[in-house]
C-alpha positions as CSV (number, residue, x, y, z in Angstrom):
1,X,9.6,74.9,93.2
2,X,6.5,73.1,91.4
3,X,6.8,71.8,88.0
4,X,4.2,73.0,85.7
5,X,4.9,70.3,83.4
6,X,1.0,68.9,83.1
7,X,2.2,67.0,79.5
8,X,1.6,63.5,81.4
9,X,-1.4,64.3,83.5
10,X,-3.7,63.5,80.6
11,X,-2.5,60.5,79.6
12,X,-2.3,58.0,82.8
13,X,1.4,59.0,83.7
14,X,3.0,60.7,86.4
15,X,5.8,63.7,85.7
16,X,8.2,61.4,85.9
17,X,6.9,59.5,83.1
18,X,5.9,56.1,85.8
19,X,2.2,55.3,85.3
20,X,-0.1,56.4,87.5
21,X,-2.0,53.6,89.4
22,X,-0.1,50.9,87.5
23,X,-0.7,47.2,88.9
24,X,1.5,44.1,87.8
25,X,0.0,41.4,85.2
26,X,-0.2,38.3,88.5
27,X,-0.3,35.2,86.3
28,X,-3.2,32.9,87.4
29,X,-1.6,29.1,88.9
30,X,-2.9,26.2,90.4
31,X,-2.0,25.0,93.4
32,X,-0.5,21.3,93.3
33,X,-2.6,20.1,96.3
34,X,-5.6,21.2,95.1
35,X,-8.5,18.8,94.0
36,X,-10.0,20.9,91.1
37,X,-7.4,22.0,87.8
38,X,-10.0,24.5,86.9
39,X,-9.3,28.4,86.9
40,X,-11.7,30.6,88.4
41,X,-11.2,33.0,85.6
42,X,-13.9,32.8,83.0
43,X,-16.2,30.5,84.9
44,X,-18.5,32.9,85.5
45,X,-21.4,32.9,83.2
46,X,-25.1,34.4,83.1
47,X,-28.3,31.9,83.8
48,X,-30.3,30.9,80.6
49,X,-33.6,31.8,82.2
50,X,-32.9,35.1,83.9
51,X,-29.9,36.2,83.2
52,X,-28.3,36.9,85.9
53,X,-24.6,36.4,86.7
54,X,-23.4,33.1,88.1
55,X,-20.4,31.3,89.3
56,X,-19.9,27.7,88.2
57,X,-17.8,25.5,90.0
58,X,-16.7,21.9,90.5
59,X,-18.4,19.8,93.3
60,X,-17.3,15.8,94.2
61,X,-18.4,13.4,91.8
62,X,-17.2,15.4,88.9
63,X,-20.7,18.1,88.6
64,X,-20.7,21.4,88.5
65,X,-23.0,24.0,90.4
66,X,-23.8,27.3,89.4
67,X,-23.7,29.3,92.8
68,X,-24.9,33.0,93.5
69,X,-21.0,34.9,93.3
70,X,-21.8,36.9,96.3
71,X,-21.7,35.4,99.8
72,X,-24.1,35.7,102.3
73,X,-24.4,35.7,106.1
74,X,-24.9,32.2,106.9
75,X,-27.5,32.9,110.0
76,X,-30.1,34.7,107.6
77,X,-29.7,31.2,105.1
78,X,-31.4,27.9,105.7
79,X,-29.1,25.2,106.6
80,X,-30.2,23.1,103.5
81,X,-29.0,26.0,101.3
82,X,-25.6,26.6,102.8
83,X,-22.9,25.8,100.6
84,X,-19.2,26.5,100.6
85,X,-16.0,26.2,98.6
86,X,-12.8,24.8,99.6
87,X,-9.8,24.5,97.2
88,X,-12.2,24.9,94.4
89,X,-14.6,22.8,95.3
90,X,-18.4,23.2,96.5
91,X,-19.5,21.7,98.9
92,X,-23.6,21.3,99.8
93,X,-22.7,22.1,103.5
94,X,-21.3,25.1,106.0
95,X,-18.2,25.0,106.8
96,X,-18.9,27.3,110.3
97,X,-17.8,30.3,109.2
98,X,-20.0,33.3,109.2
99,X,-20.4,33.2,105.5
100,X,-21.5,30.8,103.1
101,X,-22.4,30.3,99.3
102,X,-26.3,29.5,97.5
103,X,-26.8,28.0,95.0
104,X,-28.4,30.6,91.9
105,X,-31.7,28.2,91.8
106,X,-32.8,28.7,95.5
107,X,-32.6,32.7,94.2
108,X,-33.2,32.8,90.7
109,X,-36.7,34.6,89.9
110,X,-37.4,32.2,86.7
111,X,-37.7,29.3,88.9
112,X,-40.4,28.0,91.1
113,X,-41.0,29.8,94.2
114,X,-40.1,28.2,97.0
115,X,-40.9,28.9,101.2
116,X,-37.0,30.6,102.0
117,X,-35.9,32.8,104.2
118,X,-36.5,36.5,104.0
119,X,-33.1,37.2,103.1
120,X,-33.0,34.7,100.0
121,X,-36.9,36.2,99.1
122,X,-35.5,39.7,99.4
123,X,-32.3,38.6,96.9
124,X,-34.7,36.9,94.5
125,X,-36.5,40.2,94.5
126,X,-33.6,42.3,93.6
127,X,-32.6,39.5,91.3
128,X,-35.9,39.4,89.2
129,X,-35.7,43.7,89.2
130,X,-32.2,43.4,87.8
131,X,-33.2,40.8,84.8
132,X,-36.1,42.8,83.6
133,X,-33.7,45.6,83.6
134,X,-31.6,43.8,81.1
135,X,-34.7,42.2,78.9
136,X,-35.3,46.3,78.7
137,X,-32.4,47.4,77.7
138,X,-32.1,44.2,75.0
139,X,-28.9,42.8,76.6
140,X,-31.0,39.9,77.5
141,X,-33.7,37.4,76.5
142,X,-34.8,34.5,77.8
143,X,-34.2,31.0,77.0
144,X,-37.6,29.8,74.3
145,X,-39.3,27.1,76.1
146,X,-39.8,24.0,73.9
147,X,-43.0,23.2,73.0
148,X,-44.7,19.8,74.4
149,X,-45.6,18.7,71.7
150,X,-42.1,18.0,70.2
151,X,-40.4,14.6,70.1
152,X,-37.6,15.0,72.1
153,X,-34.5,14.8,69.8
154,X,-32.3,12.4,72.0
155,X,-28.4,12.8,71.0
156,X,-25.8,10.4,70.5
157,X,-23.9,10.1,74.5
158,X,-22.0,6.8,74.3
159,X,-21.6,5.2,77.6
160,X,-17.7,5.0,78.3
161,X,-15.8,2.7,81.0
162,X,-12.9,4.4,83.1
163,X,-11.0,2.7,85.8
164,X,-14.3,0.7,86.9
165,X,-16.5,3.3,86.9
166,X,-19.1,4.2,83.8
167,X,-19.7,7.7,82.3
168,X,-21.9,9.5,79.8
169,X,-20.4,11.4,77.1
170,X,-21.3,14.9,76.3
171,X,-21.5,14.0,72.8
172,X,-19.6,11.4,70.2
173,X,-16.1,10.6,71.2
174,X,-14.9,12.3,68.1
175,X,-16.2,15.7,69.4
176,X,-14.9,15.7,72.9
177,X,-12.2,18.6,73.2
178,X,-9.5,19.2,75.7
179,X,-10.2,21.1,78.5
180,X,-6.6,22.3,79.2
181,X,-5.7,25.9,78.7
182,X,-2.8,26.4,76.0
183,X,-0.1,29.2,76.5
184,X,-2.3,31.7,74.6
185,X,-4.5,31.8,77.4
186,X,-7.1,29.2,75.3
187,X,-8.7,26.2,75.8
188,X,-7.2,23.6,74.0
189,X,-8.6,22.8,70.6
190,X,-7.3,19.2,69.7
191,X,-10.0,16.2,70.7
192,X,-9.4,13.6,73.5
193,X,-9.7,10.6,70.8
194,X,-6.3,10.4,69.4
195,X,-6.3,8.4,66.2
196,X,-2.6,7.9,67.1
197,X,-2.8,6.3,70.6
198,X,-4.3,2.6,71.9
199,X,-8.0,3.0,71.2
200,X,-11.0,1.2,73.4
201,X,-13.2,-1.3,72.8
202,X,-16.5,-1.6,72.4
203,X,-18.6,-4.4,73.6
204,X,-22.0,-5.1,74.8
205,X,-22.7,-4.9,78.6
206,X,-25.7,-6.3,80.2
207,X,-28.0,-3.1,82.1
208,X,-28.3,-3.9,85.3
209,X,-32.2,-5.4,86.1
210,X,-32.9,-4.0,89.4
211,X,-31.9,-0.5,88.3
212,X,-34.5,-0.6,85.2
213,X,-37.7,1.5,86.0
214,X,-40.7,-0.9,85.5
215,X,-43.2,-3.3,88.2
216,X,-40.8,-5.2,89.8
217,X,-40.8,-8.0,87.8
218,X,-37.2,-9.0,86.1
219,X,-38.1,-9.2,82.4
220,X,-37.8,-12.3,80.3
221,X,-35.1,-11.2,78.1
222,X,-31.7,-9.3,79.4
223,X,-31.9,-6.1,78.0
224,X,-28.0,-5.1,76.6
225,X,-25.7,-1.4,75.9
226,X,-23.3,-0.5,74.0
227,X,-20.0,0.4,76.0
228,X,-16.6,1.9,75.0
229,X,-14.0,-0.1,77.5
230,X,-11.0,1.9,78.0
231,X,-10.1,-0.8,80.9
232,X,-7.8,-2.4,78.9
233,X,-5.4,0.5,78.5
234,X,-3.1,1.5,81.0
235,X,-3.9,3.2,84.1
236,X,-2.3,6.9,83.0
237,X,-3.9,6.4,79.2
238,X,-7.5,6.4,81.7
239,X,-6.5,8.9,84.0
240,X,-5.8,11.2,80.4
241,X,-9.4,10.5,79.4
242,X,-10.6,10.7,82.9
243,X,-9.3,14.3,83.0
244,X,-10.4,14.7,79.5
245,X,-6.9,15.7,78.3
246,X,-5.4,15.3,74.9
247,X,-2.3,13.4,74.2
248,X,-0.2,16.4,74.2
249,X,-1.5,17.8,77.9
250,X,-1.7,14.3,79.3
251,X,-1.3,14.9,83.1
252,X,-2.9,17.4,85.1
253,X,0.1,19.2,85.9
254,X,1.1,20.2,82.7
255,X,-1.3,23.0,82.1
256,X,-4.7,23.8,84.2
257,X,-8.1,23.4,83.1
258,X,-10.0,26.1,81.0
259,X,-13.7,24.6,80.9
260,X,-15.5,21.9,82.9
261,X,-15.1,18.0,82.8
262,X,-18.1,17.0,81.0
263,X,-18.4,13.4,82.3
264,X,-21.4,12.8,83.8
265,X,-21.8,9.6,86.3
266,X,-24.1,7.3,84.0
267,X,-27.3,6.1,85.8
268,X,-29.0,3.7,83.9
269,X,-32.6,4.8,85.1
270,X,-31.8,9.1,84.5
271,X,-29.9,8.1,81.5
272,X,-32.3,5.0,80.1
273,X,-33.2,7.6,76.7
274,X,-29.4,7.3,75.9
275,X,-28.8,3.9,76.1
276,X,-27.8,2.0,72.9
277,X,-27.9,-1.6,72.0
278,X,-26.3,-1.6,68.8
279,X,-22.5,-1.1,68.0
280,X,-20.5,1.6,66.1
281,X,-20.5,0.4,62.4
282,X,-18.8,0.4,60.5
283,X,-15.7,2.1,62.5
284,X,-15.2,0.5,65.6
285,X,-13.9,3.8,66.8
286,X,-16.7,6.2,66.4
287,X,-19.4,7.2,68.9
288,X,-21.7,8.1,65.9
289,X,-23.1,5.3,65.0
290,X,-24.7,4.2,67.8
291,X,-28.7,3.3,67.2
C-alpha cells in the first residue's frame, strides 16, 4: 500500500520526517604538516579591474597570488604560466600532472595583452564577455584610475626586524590585526601590539649602499632608517609576530588563519618611498610617528 501522506513533500522532508538530501556540517581543519595556516574558505575574492572571481593563495616568501580557480590542461598553457598548489601553497612551476593553475593576470581582460596561447586568449575572451556582463547588470564597476597628476600619498609602513630578516608593515604597528579565526568562525579582532607584553626597539639602521638606486657612486654621507628590532625578544615572542598572532592565539596551532600575512620582504630599492629616518616621538612604541 502507498501512503498518500504528501504533508512533508513541500517542505524538504521525506514521509518519515528525515530531510531529504540532508548533508552533514564537515568542520574545516588544518592539517599539522602543512606549511600554510590559512583556510581556503573565504579566500576567494573578485579582481579590482575586472571583476572576475579569483583564488588567492600563499606562495614561499610569505606573498600571495591571486590564481584563475579553475584548472587547466597543462599542454594547451605555456610553461612560464604553469603554476600549482601543494599543501596550500603555489608554486610558479608544474608539478607533471595533467593539470595546472594560472595566474588571473596572464587572463585577466583589464591588463595588457600579452602573445599566450590560444587557450589562455580564448579564456581571456570569455573572461572580458563575463565582466561587461556584470558592469551591465551594476554588480560591478571598475576600479577609478588615479590621476597623474596627484602626489602620491605615501603611508606610514615601519620597517620591522624578525629573527634576522626585515619586513614592511601593512600599516602602523598599532593597526596590525590578528589573522587567526576565533570560534565564531571570525577573524580575530585584537591587534598584534600588546601593550601588555615585551615591546621592541627602535633604532636607527644604516640602508645598505649598494642596494640604493643612483650612478654608482657611494654617496658622501650614510643615509639611515628607522627600525622596530624585535631581535631582542625571545624566539616564540618573534615567531608570534612573525605569524602575526595576538597574545591570546600565540602559536599556530591554536586556531588557523582567517586572512593573509601581510608582511611583505622589505627591499630597500622597491620600498625606498617608505623609508624613514626619524624615530617614533614621542611614544617609543608607535609606528605613527614616523617622518
Amino acid at each position: 500500500m502507498r501512503s498518500t501522506n504528501n504533508s512533508f513533500a513541500d517542505d524538504g522532508f521525506a514521509w518519515d520526517g528525515s530531510r531529504k538530501k540532508y548533508r552533514p556540517h564537515r568542520s574545516l581543519r588544518v592539517a599539522e604538516d602543512s606549511p600554510s595556516r590559512l583556510l581556503r574558505t573565504a579566500q576567494s575574492a573578485r579582481c579590482d579591474l575586472c571583476g572576475n572571481p579569483v583564488e588567492w593563495y600563499q606562495r614561499p616568501g610569505s606573498t600571495a597570488v591571486p590564481l584563475h580557480p579553475v584548472e587547466l590542461p597543462a599542454g594547451s598553457v605555456p610553461p612560464g604560466e604553469c603554476w600549482h598548489v601543494s599543501s596550500g601553497v603555489a608554486h610558479a612551476s608544474h608539478d607533471g600532472s595533467a593539470w595546472c593553475r594560472v595566474r588571473h593576470h596572464a587572463l585577466c581582460p583589464a591588463g595588457p595583452a600579452g602573445n599566450h596561447s590560444p587557450l589562455l586568449e580564448e579564456m581571456c575572451r570569455a573572461l572580458a564577455l563575463n565582466s561587461r556582463r556584470l558592469q551591465n547588470a551594476g554588480l560591478f564597476t571598475p576600479r577609478p584610475e588615479k590621476p597623474a597628476q596627484a602626489a602620491p600619498d605615501v603611508p606610514v609602513r615601519p620597517v620591522v626586524l624578525i629573527i634576522g630578516a626585515r619586513y614592511l608593515a601593512p600599516g602602523p604597528l598599532e593597526d596590525l590585526q590578528c589573522v587567526a579565526r576565533t570560534r565564531a568562525r571570525r577573524r580575530c579582532c585584537l591587534p598584534v601590539l600588546d601593550p601588555e607584553a615585551v615591546p621592541g626597539t627602535w633604532r636607527h639602521e644604516l640602508v645598505d649602499p649598494l642596494l640604493r638606486p643612483g650612478d654608482g657612486h657611494l654617496p658622501a654621507d650614510p643615509e639611515v632608517m628607522a627600525l622596530y628590532d624585535l631581535t631582542g625578544l625571545p624566539y616564540a615572542e618573534q615567531m608570534r609576530w612573525r605569524a602575526q598572532r595576538c597574545t591570546a592565539h600565540v602559536t599556530v596551532h591554536d586556531a588557523a588563519d582567517s586572512a593573509l600575512v601581510a608582511w611583505e620582504p622589505f627591499d630597500p630599492v622597491r620600498h625606498r618611498l617608505y623609508i624613514r629616518d626619524r624615530l617614533p616621538d614621542p611614544s617609543p612604541r608607535s609606528g605613527r610617528g614616523l617622518g
